[in-house]
N, C-alpha and C positions, 0 to 999 in steps of 0.2 A: 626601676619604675619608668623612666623616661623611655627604654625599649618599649614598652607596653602603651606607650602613648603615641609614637609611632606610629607602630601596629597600629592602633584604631586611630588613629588618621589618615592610612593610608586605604582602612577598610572604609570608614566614613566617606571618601572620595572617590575611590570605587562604585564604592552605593550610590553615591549622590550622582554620577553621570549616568543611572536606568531609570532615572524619574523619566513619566511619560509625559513629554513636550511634546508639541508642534516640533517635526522636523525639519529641515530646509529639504528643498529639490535635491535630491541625486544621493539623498541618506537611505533608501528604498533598498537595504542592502538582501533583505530576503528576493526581493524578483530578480536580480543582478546575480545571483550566489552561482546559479547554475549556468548561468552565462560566463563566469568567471570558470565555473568546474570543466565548462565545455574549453576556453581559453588554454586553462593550464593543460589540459587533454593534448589540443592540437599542437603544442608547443614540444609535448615527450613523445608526439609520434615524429615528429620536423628531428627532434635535438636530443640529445643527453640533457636537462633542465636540473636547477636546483633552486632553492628557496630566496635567496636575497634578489639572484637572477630575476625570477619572476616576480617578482613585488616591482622591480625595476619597469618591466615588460609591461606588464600589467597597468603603470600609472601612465604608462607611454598612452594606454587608451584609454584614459579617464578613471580606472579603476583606483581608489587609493585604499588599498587592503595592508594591514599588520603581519608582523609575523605570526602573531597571535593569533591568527588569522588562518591565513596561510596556512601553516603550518599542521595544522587538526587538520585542515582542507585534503592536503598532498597524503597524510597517514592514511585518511579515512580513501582516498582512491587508491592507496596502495591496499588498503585491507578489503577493498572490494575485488582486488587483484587487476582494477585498469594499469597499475603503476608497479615498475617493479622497482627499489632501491638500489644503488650498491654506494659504498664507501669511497672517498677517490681524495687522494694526499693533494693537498692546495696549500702549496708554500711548507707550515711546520704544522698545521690543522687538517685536521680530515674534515671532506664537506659530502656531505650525502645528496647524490646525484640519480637521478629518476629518469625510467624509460617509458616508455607505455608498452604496455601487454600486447600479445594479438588480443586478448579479451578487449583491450583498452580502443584497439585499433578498429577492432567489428563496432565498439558502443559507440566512438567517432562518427564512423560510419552511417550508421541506422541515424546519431542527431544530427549528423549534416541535413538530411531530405525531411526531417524532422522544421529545422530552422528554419532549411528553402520554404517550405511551406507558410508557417509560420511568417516569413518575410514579406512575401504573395500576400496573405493577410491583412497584415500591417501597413503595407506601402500602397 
């Protein structure tokens, strides 16, 4: 029984952190998302990139994203085919490491003059 108490405590506080509040500044994480996608993009066309890495990278610019996060983030450009995977031995763990496509390298591309623009706008 106490498993099962658990459980729904740990569901109950799950839940309890989507109630809709007032958010503070810089919680705006839908308008950030693809600034963040465009980020992790330019980094696997620079580098060989992987997940902890970029969480790392990423708070280096104010971004503070989860693996939880992250994570679904990198899959779902690998299943768009910007990112290609491959396995790579790190000590006695295998860590899965990410390139970018040419696909991934053409979508770079087109949102650079995308942002320029975008930037001209803004500024």
């Amino acid at each position: 029984m106490s498993g099962n108490r658990a459980y729904t405590n740990a569901v109950r506080n799950r839940m309890s952190k989507t109630k809709t509040e007032p958010q503070p500044l810089g919680t705006d994480r839908d308008l950030y998302s693809g600034l963040i996608r465009l980020h992790v993009l330019h980094h696997a066309v620079e580098e060989p990139i992987f997940g902890l890495g970029m969480i790392e990278e990423l708070a280096r610019h104010g971004y503070r994203i989860s693996p939880g996060s992250l994570y679904p983030l990198l899959h779902g450009l690998e299943k768009r085919g910007y990112l290609r995977a491959r396995e790579q031995r790190n000590g006695k763990s295998l860590r899965k490491v990410y390139r970018a496509t040419p696909l991934g390298r053409k979508a770079l591309s087109a949102a650079k003059s995308k942002v320029r623009e975008l930037f001209r706008e803004l500024i």
